[in-house]
PDB file of N, CA, C and O in Angstrom, chain B, residues numbered from 101:
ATOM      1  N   UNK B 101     -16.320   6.474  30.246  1.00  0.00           N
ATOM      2  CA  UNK B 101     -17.277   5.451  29.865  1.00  0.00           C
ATOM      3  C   UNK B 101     -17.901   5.754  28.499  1.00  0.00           C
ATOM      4  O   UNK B 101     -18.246   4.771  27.843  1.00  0.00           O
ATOM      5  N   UNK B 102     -18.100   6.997  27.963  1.00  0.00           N
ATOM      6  CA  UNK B 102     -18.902   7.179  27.080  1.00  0.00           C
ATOM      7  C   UNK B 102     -17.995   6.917  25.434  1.00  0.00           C
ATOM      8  O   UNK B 102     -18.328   6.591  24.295  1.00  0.00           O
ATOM      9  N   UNK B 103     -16.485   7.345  26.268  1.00  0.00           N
ATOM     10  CA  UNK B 103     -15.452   7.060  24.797  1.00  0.00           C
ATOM     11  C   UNK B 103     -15.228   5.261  24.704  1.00  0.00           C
ATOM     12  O   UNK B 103     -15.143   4.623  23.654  1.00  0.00           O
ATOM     13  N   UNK B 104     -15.186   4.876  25.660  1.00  0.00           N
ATOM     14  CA  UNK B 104     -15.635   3.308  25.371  1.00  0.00           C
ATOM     15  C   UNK B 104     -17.053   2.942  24.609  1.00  0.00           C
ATOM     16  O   UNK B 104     -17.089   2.222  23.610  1.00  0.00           O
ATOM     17  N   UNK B 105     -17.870   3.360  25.037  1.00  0.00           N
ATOM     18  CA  UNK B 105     -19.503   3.043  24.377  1.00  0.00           C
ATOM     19  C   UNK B 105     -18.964   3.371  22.381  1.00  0.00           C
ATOM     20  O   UNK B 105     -19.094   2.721  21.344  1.00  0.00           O
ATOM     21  N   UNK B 106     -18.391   4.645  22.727  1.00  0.00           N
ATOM     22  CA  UNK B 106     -18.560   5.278  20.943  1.00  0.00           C
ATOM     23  C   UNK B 106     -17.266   4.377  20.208  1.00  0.00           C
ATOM     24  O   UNK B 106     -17.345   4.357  18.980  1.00  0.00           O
ATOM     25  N   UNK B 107     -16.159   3.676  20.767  1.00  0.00           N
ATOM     26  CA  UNK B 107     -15.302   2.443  20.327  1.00  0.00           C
ATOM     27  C   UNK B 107     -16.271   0.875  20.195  1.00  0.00           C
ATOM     28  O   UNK B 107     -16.241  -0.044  19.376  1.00  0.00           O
ATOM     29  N   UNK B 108     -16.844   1.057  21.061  1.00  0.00           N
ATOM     30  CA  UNK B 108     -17.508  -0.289  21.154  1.00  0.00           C
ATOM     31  C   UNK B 108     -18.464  -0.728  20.041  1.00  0.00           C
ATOM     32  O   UNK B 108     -18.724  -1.852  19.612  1.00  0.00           O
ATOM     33  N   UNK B 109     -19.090   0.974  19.564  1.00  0.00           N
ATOM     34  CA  UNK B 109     -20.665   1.026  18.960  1.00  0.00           C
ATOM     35  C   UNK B 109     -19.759   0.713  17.530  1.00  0.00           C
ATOM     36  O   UNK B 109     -20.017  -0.191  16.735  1.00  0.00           O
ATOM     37  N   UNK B 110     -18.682   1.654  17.421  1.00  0.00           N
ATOM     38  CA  UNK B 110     -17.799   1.913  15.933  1.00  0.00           C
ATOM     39  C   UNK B 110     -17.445   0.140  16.020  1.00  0.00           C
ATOM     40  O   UNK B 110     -18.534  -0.297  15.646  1.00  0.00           O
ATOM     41  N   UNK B 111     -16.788  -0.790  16.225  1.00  0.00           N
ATOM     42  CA  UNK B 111     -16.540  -1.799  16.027  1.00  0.00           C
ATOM     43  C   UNK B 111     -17.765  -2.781  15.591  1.00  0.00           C
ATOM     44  O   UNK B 111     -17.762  -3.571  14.647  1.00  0.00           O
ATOM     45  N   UNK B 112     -18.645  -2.568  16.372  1.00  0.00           N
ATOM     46  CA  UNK B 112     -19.561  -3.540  15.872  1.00  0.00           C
ATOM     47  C   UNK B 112     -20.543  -3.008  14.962  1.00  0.00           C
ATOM     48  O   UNK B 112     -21.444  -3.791  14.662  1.00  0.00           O
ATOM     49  N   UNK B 113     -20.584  -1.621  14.352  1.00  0.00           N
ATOM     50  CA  UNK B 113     -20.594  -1.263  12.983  1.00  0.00           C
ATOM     51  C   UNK B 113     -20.343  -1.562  12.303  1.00  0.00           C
ATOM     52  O   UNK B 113     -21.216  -1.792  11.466  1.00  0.00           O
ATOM     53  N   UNK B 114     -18.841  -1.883  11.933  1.00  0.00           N
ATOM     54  CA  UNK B 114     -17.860  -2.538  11.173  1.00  0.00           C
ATOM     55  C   UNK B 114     -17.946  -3.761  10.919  1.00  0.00           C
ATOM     56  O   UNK B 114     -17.688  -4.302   9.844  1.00  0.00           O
ATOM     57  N   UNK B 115     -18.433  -4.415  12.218  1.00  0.00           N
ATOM     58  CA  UNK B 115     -18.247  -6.436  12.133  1.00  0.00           C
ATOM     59  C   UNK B 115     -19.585  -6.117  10.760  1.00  0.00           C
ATOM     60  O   UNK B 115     -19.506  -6.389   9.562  1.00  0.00           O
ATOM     61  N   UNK B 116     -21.030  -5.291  11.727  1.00  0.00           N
ATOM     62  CA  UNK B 116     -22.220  -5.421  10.386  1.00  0.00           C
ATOM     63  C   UNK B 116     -22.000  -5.403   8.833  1.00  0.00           C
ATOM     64  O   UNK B 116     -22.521  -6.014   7.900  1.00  0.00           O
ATOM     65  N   UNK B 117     -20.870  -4.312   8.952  1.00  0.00           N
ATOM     66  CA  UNK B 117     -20.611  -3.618   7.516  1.00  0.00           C
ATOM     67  C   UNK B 117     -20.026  -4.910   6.758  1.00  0.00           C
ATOM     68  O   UNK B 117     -20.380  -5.279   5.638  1.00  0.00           O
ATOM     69  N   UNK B 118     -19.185  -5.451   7.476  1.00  0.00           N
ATOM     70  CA  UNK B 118     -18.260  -6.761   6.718  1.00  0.00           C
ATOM     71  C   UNK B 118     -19.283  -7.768   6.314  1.00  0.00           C
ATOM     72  O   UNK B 118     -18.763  -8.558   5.526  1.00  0.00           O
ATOM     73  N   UNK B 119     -21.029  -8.160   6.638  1.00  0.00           N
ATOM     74  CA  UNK B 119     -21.307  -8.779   5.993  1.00  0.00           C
ATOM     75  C   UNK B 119     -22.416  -8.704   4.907  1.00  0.00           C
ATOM     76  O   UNK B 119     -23.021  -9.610   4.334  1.00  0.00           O
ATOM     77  N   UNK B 120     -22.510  -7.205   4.781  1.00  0.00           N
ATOM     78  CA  UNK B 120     -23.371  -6.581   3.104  1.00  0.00           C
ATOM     79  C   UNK B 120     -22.803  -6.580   2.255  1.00  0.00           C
ATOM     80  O   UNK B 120     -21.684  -6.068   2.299  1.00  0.00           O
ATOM     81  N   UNK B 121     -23.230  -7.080   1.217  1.00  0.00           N
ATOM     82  CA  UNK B 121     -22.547  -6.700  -0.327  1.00  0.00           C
ATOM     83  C   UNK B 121     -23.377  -5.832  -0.497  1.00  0.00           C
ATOM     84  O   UNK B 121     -24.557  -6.125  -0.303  1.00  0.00           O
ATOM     85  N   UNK B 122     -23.038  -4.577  -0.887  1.00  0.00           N
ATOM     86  CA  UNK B 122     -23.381  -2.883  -1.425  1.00  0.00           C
ATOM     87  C   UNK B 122     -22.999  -3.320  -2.994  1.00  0.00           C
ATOM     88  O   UNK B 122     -22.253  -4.190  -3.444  1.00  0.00           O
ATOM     89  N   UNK B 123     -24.138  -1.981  -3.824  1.00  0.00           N
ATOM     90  CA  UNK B 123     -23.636  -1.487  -4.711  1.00  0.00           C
ATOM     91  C   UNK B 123     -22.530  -0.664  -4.724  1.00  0.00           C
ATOM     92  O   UNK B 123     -22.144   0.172  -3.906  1.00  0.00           O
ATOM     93  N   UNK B 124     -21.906  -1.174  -6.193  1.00  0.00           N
ATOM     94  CA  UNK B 124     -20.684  -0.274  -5.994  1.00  0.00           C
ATOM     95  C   UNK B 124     -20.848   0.817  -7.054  1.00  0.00           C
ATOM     96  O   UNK B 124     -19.873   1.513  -7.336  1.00  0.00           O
ATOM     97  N   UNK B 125     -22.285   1.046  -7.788  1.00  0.00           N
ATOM     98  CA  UNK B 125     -22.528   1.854  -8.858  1.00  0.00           C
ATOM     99  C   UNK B 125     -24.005   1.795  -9.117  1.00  0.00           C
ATOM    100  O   UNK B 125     -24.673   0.782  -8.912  1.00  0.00           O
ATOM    101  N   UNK B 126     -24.424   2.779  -9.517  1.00  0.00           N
ATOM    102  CA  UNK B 126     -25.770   2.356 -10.529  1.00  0.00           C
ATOM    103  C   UNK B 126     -25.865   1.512 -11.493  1.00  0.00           C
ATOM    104  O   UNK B 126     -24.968   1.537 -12.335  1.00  0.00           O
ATOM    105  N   UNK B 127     -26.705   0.768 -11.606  1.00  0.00           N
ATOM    106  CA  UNK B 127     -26.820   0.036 -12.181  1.00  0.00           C
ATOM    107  C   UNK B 127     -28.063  -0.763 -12.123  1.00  0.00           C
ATOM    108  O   UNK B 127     -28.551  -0.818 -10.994  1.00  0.00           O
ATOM    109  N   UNK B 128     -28.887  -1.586 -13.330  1.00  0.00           N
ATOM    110  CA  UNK B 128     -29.448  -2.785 -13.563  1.00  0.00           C
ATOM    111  C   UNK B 128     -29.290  -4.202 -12.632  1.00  0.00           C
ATOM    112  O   UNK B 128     -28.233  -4.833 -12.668  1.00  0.00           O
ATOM    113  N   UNK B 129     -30.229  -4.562 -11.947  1.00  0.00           N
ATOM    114  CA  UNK B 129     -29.819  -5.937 -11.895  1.00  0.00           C
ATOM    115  C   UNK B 129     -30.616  -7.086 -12.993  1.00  0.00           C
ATOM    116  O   UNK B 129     -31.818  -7.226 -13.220  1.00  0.00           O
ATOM    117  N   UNK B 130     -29.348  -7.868 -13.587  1.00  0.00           N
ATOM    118  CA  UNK B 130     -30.024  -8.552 -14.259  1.00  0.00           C
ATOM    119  C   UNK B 130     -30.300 -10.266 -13.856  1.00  0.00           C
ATOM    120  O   UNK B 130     -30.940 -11.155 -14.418  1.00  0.00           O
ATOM    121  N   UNK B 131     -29.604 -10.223 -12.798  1.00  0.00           N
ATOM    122  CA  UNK B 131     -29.697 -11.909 -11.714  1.00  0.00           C
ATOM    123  C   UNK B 131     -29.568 -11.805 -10.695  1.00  0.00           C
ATOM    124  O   UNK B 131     -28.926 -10.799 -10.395  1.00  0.00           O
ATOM    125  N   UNK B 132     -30.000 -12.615  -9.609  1.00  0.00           N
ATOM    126  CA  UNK B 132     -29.681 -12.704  -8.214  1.00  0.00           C
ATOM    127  C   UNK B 132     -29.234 -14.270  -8.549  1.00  0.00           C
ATOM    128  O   UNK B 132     -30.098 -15.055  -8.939  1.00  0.00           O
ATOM    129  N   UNK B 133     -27.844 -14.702  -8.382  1.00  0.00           N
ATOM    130  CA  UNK B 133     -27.478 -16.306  -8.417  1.00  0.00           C
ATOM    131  C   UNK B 133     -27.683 -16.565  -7.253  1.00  0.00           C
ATOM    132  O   UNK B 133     -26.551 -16.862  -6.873  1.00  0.00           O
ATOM    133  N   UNK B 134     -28.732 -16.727  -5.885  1.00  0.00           N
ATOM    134  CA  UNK B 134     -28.210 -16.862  -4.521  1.00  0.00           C
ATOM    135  C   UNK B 134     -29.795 -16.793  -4.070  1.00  0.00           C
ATOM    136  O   UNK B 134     -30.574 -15.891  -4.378  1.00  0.00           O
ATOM    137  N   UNK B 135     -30.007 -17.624  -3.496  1.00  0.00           N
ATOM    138  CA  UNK B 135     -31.276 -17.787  -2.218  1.00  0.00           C
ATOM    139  C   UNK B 135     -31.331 -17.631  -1.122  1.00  0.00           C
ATOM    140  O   UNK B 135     -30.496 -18.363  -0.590  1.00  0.00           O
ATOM    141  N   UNK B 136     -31.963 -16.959  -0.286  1.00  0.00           N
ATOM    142  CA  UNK B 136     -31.714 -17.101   1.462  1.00  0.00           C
ATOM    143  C   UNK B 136     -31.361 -18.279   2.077  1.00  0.00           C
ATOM    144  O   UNK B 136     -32.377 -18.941   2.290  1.00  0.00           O
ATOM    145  N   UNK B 137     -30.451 -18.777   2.420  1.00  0.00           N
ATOM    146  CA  UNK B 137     -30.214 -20.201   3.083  1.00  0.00           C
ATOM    147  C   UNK B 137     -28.831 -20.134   2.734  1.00  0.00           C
ATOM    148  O   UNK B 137     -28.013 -19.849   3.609  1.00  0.00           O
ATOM    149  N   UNK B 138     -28.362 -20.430   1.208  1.00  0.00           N
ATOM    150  CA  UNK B 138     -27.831 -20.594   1.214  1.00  0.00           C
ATOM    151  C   UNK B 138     -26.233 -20.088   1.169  1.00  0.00           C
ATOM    152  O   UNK B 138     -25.822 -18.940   1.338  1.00  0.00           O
ATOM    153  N   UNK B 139     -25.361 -21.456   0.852  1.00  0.00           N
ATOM    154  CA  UNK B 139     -23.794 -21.422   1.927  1.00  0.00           C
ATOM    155  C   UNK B 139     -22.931 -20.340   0.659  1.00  0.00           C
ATOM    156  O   UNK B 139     -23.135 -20.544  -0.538  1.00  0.00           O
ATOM    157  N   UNK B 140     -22.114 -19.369   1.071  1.00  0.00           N
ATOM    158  CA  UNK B 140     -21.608 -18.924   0.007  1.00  0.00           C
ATOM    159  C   UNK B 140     -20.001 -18.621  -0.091  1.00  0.00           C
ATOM    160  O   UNK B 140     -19.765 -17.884   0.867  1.00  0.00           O
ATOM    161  N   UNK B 141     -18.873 -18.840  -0.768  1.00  0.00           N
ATOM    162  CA  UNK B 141     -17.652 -18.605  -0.574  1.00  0.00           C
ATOM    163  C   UNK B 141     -17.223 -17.729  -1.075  1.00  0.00           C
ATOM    164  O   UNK B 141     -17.611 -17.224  -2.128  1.00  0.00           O
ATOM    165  N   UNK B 142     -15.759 -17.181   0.050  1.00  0.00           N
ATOM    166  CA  UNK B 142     -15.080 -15.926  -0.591  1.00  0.00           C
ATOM    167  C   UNK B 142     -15.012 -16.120  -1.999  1.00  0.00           C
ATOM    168  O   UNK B 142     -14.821 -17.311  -2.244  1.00  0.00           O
ATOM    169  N   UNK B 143     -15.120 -15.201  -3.324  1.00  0.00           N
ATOM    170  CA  UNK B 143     -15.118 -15.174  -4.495  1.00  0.00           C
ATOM    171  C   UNK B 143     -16.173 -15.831  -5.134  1.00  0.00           C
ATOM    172  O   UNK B 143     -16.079 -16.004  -6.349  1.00  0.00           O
ATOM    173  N   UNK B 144     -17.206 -16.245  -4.509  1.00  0.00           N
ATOM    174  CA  UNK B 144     -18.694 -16.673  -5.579  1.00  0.00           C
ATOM    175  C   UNK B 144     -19.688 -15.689  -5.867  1.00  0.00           C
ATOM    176  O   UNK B 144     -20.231 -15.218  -4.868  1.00  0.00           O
ATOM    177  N   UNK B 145     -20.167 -15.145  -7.263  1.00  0.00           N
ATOM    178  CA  UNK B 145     -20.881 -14.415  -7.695  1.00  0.00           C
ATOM    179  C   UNK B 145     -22.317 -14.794  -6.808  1.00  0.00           C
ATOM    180  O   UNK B 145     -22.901 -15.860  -6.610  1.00  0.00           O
ATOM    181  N   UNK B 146     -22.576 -13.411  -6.387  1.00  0.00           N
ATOM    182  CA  UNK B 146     -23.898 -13.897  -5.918  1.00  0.00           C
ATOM    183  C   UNK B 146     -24.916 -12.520  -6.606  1.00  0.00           C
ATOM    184  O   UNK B 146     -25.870 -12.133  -5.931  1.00  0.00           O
ATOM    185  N   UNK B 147     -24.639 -11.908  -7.859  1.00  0.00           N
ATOM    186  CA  UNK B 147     -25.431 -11.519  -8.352  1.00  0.00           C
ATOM    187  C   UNK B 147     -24.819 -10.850  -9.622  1.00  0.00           C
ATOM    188  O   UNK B 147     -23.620 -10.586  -9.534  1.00  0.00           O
ATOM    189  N   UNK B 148     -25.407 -10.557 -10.709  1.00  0.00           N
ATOM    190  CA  UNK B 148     -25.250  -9.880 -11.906  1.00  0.00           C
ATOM    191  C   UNK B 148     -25.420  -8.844 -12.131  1.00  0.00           C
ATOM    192  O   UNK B 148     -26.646  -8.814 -12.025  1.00  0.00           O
ATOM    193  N   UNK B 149     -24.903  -7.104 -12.581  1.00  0.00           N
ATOM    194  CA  UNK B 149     -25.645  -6.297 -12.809  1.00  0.00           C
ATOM    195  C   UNK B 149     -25.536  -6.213 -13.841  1.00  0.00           C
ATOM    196  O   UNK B 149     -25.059  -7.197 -14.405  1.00  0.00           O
ATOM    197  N   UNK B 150     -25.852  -5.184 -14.561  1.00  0.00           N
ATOM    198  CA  UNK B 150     -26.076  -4.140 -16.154  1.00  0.00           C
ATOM    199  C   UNK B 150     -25.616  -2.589 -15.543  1.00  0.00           C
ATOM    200  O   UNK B 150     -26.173  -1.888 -14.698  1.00  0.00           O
ATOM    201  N   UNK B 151     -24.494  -2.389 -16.253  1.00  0.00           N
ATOM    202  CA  UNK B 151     -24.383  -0.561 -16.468  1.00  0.00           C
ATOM    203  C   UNK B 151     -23.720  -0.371 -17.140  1.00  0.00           C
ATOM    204  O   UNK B 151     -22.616  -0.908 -17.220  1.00  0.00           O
ATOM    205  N   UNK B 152     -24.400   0.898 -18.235  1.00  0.00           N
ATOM    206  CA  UNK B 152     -23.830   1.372 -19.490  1.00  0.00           C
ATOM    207  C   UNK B 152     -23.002   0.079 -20.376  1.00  0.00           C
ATOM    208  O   UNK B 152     -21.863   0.030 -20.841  1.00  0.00           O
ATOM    209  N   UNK B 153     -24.196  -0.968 -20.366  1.00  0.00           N
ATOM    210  CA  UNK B 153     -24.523  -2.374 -21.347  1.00  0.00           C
ATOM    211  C   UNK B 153     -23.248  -2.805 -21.291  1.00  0.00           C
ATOM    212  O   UNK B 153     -22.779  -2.885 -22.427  1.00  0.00           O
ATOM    213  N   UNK B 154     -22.187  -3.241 -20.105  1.00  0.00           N
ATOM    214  CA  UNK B 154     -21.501  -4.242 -19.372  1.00  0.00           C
ATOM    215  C   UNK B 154     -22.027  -4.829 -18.364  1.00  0.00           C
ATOM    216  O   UNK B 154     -22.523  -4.258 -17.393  1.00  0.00           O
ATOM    217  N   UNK B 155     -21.911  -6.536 -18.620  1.00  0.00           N
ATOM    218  CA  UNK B 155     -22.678  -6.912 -17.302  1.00  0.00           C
ATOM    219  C   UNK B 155     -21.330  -6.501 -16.135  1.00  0.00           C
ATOM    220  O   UNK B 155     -20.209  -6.100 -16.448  1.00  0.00           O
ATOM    221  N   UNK B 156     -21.743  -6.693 -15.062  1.00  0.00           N
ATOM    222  CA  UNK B 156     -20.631  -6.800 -13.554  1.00  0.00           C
ATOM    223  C   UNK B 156     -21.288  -8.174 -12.959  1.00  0.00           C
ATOM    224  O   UNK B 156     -22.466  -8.531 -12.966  1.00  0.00           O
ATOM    225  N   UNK B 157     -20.525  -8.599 -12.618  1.00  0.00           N
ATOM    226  CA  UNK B 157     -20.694  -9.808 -11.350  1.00  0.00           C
ATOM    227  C   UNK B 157     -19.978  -9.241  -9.975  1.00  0.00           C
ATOM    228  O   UNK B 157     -18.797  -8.960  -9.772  1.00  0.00           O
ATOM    229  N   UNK B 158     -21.011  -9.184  -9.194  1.00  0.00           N
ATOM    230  CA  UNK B 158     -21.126  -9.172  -7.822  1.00  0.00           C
ATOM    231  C   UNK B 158     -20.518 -10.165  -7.022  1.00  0.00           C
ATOM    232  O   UNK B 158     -21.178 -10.984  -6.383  1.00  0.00           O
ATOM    233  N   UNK B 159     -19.135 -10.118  -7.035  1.00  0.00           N
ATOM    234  CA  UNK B 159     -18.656 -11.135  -6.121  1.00  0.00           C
ATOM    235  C   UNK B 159     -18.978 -10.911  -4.923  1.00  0.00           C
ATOM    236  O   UNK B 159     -19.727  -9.948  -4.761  1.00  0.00           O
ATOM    237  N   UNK B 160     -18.421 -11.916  -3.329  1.00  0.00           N
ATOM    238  CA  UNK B 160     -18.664 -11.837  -2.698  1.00  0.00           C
ATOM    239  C   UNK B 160     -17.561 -12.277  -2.034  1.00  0.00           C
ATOM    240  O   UNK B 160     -17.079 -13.400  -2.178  1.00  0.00           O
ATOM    241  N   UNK B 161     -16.951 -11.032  -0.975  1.00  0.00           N
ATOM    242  CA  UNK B 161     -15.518 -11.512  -0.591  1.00  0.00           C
ATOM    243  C   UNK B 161     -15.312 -11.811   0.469  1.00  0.00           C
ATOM    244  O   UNK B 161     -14.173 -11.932   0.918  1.00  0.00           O
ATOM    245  N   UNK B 162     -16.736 -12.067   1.349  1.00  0.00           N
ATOM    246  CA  UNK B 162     -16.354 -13.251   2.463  1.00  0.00           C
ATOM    247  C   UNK B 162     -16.876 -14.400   2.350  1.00  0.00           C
ATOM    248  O   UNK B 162     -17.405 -14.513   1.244  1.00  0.00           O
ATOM    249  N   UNK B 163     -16.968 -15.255   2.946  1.00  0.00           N
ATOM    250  CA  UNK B 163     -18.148 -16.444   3.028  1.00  0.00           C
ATOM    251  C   UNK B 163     -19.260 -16.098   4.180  1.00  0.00           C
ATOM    252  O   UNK B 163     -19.360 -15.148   4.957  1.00  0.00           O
ATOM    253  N   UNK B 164     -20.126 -17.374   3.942  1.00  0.00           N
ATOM    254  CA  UNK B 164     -21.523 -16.528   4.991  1.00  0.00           C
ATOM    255  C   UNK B 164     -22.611 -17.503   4.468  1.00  0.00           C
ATOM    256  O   UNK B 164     -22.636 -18.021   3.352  1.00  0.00           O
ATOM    257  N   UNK B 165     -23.512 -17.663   5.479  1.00  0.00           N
ATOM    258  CA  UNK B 165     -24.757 -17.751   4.705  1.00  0.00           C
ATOM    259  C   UNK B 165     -25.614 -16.708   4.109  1.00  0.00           C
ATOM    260  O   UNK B 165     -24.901 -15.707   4.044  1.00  0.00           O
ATOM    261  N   UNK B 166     -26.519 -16.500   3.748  1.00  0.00           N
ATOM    262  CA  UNK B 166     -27.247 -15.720   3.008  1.00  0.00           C
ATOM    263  C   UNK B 166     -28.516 -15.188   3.805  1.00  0.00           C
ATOM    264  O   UNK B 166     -29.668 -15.372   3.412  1.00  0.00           O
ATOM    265  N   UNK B 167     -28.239 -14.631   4.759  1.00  0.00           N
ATOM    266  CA  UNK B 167     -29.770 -13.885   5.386  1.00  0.00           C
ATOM    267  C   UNK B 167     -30.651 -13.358   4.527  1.00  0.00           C
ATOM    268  O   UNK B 167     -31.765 -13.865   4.399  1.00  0.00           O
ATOM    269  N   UNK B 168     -30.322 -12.428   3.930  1.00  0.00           N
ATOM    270  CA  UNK B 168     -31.401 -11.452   3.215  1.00  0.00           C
ATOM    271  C   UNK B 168     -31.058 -11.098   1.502  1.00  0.00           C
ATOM    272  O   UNK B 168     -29.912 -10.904   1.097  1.00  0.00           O
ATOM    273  N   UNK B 169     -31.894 -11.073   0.899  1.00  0.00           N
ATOM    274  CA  UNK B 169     -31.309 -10.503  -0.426  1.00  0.00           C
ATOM    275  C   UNK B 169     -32.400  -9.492  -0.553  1.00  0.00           C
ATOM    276  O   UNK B 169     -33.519  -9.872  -0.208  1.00  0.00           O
ATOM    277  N   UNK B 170     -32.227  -7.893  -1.123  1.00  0.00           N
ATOM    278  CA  UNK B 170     -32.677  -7.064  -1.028  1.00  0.00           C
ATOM    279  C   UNK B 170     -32.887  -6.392  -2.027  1.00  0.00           C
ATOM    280  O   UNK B 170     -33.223  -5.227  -1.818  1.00  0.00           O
ATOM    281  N   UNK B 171     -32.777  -6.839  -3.407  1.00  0.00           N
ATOM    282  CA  UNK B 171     -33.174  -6.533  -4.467  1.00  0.00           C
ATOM    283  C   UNK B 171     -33.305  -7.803  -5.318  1.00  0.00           C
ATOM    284  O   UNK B 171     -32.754  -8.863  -5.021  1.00  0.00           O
ATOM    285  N   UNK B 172     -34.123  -7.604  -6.463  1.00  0.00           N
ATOM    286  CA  UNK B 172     -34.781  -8.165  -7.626  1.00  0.00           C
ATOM    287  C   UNK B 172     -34.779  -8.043  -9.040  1.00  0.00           C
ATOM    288  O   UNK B 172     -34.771  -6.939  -9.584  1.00  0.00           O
ATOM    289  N   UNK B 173     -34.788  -9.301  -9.774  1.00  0.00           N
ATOM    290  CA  UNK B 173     -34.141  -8.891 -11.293  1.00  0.00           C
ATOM    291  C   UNK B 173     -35.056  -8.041 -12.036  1.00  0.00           C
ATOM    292  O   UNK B 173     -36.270  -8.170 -12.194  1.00  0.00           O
ATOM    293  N   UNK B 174     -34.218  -7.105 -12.485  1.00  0.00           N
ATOM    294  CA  UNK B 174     -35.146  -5.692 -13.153  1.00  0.00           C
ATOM    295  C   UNK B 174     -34.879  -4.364 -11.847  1.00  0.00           C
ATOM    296  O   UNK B 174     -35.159  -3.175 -11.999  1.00  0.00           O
ATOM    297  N   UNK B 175     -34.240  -5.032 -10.534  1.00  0.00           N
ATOM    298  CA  UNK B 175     -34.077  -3.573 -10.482  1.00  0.00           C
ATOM    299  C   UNK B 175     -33.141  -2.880 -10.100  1.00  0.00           C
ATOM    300  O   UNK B 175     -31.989  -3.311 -10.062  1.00  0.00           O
ATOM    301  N   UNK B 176     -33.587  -1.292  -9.639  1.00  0.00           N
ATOM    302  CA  UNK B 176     -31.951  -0.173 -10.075  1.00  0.00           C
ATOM    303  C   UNK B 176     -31.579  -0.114  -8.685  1.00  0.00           C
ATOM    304  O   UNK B 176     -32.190  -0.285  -7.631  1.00  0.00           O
ATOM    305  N   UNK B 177     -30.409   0.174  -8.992  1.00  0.00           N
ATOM    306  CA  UNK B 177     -30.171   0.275  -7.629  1.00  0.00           C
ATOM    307  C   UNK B 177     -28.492   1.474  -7.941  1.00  0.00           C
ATOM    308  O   UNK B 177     -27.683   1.633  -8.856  1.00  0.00           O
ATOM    309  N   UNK B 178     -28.688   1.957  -6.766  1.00  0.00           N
ATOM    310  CA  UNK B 178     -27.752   3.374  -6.600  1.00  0.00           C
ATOM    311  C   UNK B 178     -26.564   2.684  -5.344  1.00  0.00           C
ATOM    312  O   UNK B 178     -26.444   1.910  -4.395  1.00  0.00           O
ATOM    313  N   UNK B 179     -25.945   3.559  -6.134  1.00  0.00           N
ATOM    314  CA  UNK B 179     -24.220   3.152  -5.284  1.00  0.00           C
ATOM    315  C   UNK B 179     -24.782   3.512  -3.833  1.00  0.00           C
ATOM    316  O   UNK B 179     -25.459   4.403  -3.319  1.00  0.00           O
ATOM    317  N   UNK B 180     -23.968   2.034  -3.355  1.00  0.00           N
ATOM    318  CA  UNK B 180     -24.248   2.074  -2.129  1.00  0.00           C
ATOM    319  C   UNK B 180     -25.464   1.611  -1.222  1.00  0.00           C
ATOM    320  O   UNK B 180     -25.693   1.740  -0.020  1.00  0.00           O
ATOM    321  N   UNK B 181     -26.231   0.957  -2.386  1.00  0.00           N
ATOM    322  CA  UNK B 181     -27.516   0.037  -1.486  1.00  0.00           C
ATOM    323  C   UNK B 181     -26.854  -1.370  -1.698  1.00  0.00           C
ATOM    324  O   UNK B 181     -26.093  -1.963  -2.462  1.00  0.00           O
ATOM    325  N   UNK B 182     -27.997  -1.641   0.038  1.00  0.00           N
ATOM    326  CA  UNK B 182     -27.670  -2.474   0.321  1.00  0.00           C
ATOM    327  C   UNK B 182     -28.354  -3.692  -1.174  1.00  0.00           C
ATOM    328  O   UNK B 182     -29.125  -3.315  -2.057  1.00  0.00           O
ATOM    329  N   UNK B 183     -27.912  -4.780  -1.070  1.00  0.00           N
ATOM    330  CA  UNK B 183     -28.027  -5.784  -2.289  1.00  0.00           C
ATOM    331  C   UNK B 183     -28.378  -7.622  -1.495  1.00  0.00           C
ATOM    332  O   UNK B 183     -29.240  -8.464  -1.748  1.00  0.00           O
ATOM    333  N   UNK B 184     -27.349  -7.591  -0.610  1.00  0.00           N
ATOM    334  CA  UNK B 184     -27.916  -9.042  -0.013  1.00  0.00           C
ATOM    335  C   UNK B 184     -26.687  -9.182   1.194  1.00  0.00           C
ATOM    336  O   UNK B 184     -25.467  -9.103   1.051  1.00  0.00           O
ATOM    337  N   UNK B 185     -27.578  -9.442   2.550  1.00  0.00           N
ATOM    338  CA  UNK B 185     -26.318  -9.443   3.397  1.00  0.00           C
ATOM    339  C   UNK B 185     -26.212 -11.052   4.103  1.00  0.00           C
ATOM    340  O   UNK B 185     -27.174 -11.819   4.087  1.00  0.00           O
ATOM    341  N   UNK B 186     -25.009 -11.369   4.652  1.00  0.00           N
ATOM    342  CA  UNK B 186     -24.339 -12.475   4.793  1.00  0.00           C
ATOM    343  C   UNK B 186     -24.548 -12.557   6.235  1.00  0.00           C
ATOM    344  O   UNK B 186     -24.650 -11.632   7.040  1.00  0.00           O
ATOM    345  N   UNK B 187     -24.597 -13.873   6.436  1.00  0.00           N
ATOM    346  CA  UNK B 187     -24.095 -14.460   8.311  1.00  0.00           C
ATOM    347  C   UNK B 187     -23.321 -15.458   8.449  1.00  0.00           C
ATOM    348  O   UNK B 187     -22.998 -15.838   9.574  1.00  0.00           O
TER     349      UNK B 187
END
């Protein structure tokens, strides 16, 4: 029972993980294109950064609505935070 629980817990880790967009670096944010509500498709920028004075666009490679966005223009953010997650 308990190696079922630790398959069960690991999968629906994963479903969570599939709907954060993470940093993928340090970096600046210099836009959030995206509001809570709204509808978003595989490949639409839903934010801008700055590092070492190239912007990046933050695609987004599922679709989803937009639950949460978790950072703000002007700030830093380290590989691997969370940035804005999807439903």
């Amino acid at each position: 029972m308990a190696a079922y629980r630790e398959v069960t817990l690991s999968v629906a880790s994963m479903r969570r993980r599939a709907s954060e967009i993470r940093a993928e670096m340090v970096a600046n944010v210099l836009s959030v294109d995206v509001a809570v509500g709204d509808t978003v498709a595989p490949g639409d920028t839903v934010l801008l950064l700055e590092s070492m004075k190239m912007e990046i666009p933050v695609i987004s490679e599922l679709g989803g609505v937009v639950q949460q966005i978790k950072v703000s223009t002007g700030d830093v953010v380290q590989e691997g935070d969370l940035l804005v997650e999807l439903g």
